[in-house]
DOKEGU-46073 format. One record per residue (C-alpha): residue in three letters; chain; y, z, x. Coordinates in nm, 2 decimals, padded with zeros to 4 digits, always signed. Example, Ala and Ser with C-alpha at 12.3 -4.5 7.8 and 13.67 -1.06 7.14 Angstrom:
ALA | A | -00.45 | +00.78 | +01.23 .
SER | A | -00.11 | +00.71 | +01.37 .
***
This chain:
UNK | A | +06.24 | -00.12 | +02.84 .
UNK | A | +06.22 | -00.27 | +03.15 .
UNK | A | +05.93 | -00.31 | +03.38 .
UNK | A | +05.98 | -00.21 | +03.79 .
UNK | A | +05.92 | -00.51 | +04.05 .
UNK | A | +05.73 | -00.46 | +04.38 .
UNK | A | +05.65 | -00.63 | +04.66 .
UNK | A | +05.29 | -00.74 | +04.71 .
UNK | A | +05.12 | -00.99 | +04.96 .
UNK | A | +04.93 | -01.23 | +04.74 .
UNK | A | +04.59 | -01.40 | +04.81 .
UNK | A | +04.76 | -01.68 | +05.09 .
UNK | A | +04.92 | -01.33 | +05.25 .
UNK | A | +05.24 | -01.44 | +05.16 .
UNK | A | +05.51 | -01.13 | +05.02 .
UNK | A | +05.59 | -01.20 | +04.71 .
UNK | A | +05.77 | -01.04 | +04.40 .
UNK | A | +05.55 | -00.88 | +04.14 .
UNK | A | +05.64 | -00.72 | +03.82 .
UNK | A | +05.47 | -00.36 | +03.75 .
UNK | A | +05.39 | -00.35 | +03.39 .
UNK | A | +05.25 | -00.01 | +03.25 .
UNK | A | +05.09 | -00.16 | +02.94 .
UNK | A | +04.88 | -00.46 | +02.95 .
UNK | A | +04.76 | -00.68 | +02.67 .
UNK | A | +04.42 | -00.90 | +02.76 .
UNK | A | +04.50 | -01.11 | +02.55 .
UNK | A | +04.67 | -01.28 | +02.24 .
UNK | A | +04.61 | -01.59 | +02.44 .
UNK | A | +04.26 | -01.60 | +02.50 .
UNK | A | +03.91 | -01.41 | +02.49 .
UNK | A | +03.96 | -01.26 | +02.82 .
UNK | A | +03.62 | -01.02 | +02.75 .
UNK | A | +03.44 | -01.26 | +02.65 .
UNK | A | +03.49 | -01.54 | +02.93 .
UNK | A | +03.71 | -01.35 | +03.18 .
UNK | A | +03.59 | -01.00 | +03.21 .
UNK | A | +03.45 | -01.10 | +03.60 .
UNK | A | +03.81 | -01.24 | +03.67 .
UNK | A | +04.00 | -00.96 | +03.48 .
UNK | A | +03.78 | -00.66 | +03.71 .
UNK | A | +03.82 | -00.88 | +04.03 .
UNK | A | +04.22 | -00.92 | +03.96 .
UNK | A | +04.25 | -00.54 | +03.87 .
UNK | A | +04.04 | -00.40 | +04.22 .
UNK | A | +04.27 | -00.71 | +04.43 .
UNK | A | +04.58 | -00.53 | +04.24 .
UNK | A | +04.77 | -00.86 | +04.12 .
UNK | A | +04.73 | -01.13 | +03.92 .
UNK | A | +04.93 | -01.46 | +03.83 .
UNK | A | +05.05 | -01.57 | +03.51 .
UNK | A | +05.20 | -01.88 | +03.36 .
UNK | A | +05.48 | -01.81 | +03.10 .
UNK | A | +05.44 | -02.02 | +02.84 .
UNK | A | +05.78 | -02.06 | +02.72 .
UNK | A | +05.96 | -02.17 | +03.04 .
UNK | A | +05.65 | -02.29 | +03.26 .
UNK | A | +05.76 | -02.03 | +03.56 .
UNK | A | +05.49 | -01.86 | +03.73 .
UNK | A | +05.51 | -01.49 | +03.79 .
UNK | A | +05.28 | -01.23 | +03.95 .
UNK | A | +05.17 | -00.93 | +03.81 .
UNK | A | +05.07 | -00.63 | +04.01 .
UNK | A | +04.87 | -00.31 | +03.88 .
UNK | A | +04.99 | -00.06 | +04.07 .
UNK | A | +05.17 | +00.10 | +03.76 .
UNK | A | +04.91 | +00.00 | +03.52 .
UNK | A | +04.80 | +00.29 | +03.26 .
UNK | A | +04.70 | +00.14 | +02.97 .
UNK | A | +04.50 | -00.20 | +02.89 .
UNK | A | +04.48 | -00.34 | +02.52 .
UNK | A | +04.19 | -00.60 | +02.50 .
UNK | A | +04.11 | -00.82 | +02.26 .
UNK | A | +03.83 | -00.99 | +02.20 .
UNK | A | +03.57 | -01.20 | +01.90 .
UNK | A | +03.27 | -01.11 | +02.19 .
UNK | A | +03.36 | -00.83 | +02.42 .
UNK | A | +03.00 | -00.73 | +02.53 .
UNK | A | +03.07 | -00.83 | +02.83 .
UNK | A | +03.30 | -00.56 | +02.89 .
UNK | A | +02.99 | -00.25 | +02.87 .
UNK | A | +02.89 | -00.30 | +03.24 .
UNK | A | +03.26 | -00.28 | +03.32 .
UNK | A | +03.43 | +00.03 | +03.16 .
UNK | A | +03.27 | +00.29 | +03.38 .
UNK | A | +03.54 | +00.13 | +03.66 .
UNK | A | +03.85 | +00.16 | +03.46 .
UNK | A | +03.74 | +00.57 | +03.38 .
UNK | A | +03.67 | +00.61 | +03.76 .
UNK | A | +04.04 | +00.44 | +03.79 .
UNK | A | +04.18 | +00.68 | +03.50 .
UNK | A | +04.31 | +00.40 | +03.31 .
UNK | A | +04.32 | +00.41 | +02.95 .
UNK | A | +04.23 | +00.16 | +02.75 .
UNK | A | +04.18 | +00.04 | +02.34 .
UNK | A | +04.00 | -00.25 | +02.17 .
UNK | A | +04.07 | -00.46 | +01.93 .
UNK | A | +03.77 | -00.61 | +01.81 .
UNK | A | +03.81 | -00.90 | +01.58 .
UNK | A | +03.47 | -00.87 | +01.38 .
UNK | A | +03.47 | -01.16 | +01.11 .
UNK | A | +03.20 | -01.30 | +00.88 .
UNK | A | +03.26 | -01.69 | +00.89 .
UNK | A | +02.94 | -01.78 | +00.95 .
UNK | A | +02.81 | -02.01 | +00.68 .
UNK | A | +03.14 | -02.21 | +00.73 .
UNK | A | +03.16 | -02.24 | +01.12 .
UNK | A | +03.46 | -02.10 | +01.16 .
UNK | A | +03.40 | -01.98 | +01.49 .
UNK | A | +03.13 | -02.20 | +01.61 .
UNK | A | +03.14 | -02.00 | +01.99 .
UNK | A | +03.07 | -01.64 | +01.92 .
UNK | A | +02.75 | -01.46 | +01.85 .
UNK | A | +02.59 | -01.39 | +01.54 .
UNK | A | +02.75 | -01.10 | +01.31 .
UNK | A | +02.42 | -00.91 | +01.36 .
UNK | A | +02.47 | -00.93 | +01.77 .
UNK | A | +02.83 | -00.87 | +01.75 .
UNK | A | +02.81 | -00.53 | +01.49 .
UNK | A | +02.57 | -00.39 | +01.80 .
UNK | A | +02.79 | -00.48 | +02.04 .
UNK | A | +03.09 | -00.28 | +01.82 .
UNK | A | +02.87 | +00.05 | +01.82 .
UNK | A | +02.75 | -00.03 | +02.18 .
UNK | A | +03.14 | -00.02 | +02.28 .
UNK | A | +03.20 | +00.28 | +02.00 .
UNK | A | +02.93 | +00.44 | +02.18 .
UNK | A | +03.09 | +00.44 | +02.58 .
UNK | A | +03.48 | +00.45 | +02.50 .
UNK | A | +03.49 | +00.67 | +02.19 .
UNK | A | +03.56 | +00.70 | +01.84 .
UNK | A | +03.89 | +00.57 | +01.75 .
UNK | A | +03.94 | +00.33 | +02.04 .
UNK | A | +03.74 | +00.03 | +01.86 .
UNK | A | +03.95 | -00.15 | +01.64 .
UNK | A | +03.80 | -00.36 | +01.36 .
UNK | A | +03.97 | -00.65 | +01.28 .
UNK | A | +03.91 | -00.92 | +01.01 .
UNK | A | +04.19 | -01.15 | +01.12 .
UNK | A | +04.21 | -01.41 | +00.96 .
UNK | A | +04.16 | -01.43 | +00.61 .
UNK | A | +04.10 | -01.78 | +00.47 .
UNK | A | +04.05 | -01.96 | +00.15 .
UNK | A | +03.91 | -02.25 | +00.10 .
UNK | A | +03.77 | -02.44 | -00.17 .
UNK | A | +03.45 | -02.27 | -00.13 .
UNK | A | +03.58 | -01.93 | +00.00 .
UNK | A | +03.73 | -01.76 | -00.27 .
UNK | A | +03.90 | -01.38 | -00.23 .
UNK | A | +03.59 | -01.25 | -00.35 .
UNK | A | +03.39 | -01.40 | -00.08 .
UNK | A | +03.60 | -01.21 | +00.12 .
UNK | A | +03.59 | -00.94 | -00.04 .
UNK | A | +03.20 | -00.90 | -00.02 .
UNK | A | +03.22 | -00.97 | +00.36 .
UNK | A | +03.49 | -00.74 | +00.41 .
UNK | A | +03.25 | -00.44 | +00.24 .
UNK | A | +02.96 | -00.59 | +00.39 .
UNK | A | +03.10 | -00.53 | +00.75 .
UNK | A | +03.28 | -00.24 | +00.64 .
UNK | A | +02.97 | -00.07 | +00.55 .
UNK | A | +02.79 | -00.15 | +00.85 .
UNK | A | +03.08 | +00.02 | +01.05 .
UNK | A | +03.11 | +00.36 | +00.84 .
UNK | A | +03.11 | +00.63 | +01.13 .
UNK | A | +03.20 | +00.38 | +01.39 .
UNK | A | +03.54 | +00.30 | +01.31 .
UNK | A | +03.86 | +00.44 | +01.16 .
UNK | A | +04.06 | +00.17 | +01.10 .
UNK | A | +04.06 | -00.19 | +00.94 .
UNK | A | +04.34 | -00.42 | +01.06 .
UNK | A | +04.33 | -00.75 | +00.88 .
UNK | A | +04.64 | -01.07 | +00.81 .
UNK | A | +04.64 | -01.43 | +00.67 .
UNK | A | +04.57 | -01.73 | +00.77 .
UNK | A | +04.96 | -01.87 | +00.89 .
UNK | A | +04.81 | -02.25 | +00.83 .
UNK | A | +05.16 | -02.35 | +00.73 .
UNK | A | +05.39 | -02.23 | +01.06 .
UNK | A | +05.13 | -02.41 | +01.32 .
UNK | A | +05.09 | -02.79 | +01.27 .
UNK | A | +04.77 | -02.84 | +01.46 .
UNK | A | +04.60 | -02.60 | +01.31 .
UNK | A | +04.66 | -02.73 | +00.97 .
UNK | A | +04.59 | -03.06 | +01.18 .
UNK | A | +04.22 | -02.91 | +01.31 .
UNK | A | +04.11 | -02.78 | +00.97 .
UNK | A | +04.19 | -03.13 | +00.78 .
UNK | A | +03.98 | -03.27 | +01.09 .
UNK | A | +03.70 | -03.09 | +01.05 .
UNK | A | +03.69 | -03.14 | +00.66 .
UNK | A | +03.78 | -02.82 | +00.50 .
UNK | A | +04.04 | -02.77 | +00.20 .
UNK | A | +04.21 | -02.51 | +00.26 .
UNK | A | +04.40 | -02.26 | -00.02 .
UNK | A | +04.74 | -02.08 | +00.03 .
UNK | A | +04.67 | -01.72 | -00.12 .
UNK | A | +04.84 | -01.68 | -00.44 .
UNK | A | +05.07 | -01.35 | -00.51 .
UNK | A | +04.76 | -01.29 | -00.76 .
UNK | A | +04.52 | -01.35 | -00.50 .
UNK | A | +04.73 | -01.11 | -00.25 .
UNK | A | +04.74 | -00.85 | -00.54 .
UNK | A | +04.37 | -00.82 | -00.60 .
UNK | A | +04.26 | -00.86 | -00.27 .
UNK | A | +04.46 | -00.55 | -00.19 .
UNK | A | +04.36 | -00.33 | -00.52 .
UNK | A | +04.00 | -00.44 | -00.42 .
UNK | A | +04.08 | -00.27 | -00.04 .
UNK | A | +04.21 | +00.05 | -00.14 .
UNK | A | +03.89 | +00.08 | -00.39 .
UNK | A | +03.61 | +00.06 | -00.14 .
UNK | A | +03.83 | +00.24 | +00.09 .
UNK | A | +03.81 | +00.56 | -00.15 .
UNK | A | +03.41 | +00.56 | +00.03 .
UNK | A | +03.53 | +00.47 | +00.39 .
UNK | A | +03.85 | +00.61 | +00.40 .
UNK | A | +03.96 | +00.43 | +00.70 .
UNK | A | +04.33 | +00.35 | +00.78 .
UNK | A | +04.38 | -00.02 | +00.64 .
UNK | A | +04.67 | -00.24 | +00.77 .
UNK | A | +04.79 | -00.59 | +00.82 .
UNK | A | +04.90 | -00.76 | +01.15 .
UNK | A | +05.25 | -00.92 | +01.14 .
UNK | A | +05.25 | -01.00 | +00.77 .
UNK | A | +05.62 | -00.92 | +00.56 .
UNK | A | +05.48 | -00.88 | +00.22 .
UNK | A | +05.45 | -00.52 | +00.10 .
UNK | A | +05.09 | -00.34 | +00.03 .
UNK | A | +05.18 | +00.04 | +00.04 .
UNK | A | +05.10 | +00.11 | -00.32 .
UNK | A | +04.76 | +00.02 | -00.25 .
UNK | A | +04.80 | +00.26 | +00.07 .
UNK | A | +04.80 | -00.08 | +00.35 .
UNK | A | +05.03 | -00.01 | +00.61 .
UNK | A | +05.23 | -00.24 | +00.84 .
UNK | A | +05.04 | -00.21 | +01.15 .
UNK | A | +05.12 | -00.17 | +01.55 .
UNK | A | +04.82 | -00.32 | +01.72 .
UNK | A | +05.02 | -00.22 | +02.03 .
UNK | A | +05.06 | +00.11 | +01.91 .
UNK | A | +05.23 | +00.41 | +02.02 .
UNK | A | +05.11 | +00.68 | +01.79 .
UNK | A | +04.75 | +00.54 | +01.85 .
UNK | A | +04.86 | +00.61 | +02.22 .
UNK | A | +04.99 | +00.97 | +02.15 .
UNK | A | +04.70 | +01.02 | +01.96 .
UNK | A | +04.42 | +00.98 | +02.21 .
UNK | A | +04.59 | +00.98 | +02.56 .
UNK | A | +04.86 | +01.23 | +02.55 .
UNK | A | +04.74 | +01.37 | +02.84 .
UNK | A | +04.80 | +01.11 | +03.07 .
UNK | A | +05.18 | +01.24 | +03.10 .
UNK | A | +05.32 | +00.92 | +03.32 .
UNK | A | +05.21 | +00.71 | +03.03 .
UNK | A | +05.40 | +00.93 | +02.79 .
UNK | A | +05.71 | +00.95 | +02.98 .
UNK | A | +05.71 | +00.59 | +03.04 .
UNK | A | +05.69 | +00.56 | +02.63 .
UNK | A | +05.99 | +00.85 | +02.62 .
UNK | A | +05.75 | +01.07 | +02.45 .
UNK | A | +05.84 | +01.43 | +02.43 .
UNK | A | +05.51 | +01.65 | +02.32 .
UNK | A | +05.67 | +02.00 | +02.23 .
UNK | A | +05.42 | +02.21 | +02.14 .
UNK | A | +05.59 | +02.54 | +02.02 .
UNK | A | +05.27 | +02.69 | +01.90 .
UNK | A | +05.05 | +02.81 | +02.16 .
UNK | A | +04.84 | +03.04 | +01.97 .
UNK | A | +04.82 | +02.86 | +01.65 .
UNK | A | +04.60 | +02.53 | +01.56 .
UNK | A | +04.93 | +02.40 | +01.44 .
UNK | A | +05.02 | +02.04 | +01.60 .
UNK | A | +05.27 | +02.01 | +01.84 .
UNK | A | +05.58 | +01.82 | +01.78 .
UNK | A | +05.61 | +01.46 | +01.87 .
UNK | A | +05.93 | +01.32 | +01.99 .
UNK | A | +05.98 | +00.93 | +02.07 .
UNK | A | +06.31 | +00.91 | +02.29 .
UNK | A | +06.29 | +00.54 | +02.34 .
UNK | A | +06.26 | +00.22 | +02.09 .
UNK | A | +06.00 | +00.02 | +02.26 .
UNK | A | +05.97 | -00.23 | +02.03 .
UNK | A | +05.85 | -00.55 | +02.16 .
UNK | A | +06.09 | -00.80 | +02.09 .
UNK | A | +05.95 | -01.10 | +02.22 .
UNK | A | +05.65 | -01.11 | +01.95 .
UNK | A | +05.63 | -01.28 | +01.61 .
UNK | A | +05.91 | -01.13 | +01.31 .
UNK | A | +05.71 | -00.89 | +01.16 .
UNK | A | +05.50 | -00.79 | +01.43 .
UNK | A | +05.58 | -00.43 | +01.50 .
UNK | A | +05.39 | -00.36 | +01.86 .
UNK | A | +05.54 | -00.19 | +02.10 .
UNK | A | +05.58 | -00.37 | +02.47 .
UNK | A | +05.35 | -00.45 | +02.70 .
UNK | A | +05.26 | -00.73 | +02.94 .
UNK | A | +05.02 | -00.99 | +02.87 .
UNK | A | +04.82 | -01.16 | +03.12 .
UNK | A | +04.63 | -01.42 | +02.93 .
UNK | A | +04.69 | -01.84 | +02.92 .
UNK | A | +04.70 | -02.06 | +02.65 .
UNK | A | +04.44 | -02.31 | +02.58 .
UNK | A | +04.18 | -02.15 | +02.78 .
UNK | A | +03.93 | -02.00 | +02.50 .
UNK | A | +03.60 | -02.21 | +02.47 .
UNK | A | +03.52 | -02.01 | +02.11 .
UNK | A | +03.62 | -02.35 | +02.00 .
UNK | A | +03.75 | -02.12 | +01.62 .
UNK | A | +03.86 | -02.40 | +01.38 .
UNK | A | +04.17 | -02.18 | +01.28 .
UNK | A | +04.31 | -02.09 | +01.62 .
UNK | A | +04.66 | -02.13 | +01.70 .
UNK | A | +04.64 | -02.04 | +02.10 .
UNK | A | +04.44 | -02.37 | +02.18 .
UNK | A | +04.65 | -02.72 | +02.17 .
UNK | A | +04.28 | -02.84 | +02.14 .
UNK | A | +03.94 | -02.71 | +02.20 .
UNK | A | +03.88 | -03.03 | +02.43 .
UNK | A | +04.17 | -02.91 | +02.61 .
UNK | A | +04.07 | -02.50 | +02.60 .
UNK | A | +03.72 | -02.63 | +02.73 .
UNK | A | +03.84 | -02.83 | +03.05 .
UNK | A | +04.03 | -02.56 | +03.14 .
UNK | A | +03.76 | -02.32 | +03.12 .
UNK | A | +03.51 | -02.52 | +03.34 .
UNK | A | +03.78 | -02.57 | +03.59 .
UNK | A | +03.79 | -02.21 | +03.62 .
UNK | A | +03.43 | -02.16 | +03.68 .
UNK | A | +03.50 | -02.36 | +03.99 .
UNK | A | +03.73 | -02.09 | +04.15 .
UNK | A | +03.65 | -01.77 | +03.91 .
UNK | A | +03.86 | -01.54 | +04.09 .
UNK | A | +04.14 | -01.67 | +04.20 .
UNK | A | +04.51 | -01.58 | +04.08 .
UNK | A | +04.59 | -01.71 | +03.78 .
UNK | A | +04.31 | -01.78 | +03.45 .
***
């Protein structure tokens, strides 16, 4: 899948080149919700943004002309209430994946709000975009030497609770301490003794799941993880997910046939569901091995989230992440994060 390229005059009036992505991620790089929500509504109303590819350092602009779906994610996306009203006026679509953790005793995640602020802010959202299009996430789990799997466990039901009627699904994965070097690097800094999960520890932690999810009955699945959990009914999850996207905007027919979805219903006067037919693989091949998303374009930077999360992979440093921020506030709309 390929995305189309136009011709757009950016903000020095120049004509430049622009890629046209139909799906937009905001962002596995940063909290763009939480600390660029102003810049992200500013870009999307110019109709372009720039973006740094991290890989070979080129710069390439976006434009949103073709834009019909945007996938944020966020640990604090209240900001985005005042904001959502614009993208139904614009008939964009749109999904969140709200990571909703309890680290709280252990500073973790010493820039977000408290987990009482943040569980209103989940119903607040719930509340304006609809059921279904909130995603809780508890991403990552960690052990340390004084948080065992059954810590977890209890803040896992303790959220999960809190959410019953608000959300359907629970997306959750592991702390990958051992494939990023400064993060193993940050949590020795910062004093805390980490644990690898065990296959025991894996094993009860998922028996646990599918037992208080006999009361919630939400859909619980892991983000980009290989090992196994379907006996205990954990699925491999898409967070960039076409059958969420057939699910609750198969109306919006240029996003389906961009996806290659056929919706054949052969049933008119029956409750029956029509058929689904996917005519394309659009699996994004440029993410992690076991992620399973399909593609999209994401517009956020590196090292640009001032959470300051102890665990966090996207900042070379939260020195760095927090420099960057502040020189952002000195020009808060302009091209590029």
């Amino acid at each position: 899948m390929t995305w189309d390229k136009v011709q757009i005059t950016n903000d020095f009036g120049e004509p430049v080149q622009a890629l046209a992505p139909v799906i937009i991620s905001a962002s596995r790089a940063t909290d763009i919700p939480a600390f660029y929500s102003d810049w992200f509504f500013h870009r999307l109303k110019t109709g372009h943004s720039l973006h740094l590819n991290p890989f070979n350092g080129k710069k390439n602009y976006i434009s949103y002309k073709n834009v019909r779906l945007i996938v944020f994610w966020s640990k604090n996306p209240q900001p985005l209430l005042s904001s959502l009203d614009y993208l139904k006026e614009r008939s964009i679509n749109y999904y969140i994946h709200f990571t909703l953790n309890d680290y709280e005793n252990e500073q973790f995640e010493p820039g977000i709000p408290s987990l009482t602020s943040r569980l209103d802010t989940f119903k607040r959202l719930v509340d304006k975009a609809g059921f279904g299009k909130v995603i809780w996430r508890f991403d990552p789990l960690i052990l340390t030497h004084s948080l065992s799997v059954e810590d977890l466990l209890y803040r896992i039901e303790y959220i999960g609770d809190r959410l019953y009627g608000y959300t359907e699904k629970l997306v959750f994965s592991f702390a990958d301490i051992q494939e990023y070097p400064r993060v193993k690097q940050n949590l020795r800094k910062n004093n805390i003794h980490y644990s690898d999960f065990l296959p025991q520890d894996l094993d009860f932690l998922a028996s646990e799941l599918c037992n208080l999810n006999k009361m919630w009955k939400y859909t619980i699945a892991t983000c980009a993880e290989q090992i196994n959990f379907s006996q205990q009914h954990i699925q491999f999850n898409k967070c960039i997910d076409d059958d969420l996207i057939i699910k609750y905007f198969s109306d919006d027919k240029l996003l389906m046939n961009y996806l290659g979805i056929q919706i054949v219903d052969d049933n008119l006067f029956s409750a029956e569901t029509p058929t689904i037919k996917k005519t394309k693989r659009n699996k994004d091949k440029g993410q992690r091995r076991f992620c399973n998303c399909i593609i999209s374009k994401d517009i956020g930077e590196y090292s640009t989230c001032p959470h300051g999360c102890l665990y966090c992979y996207a900042n070379t440093s939260a020195e760095r992440a927090m420099d960057n921020y502040n020189e952002h506030t000195k020009k808060p709309f302009s091209e590029m994060i």
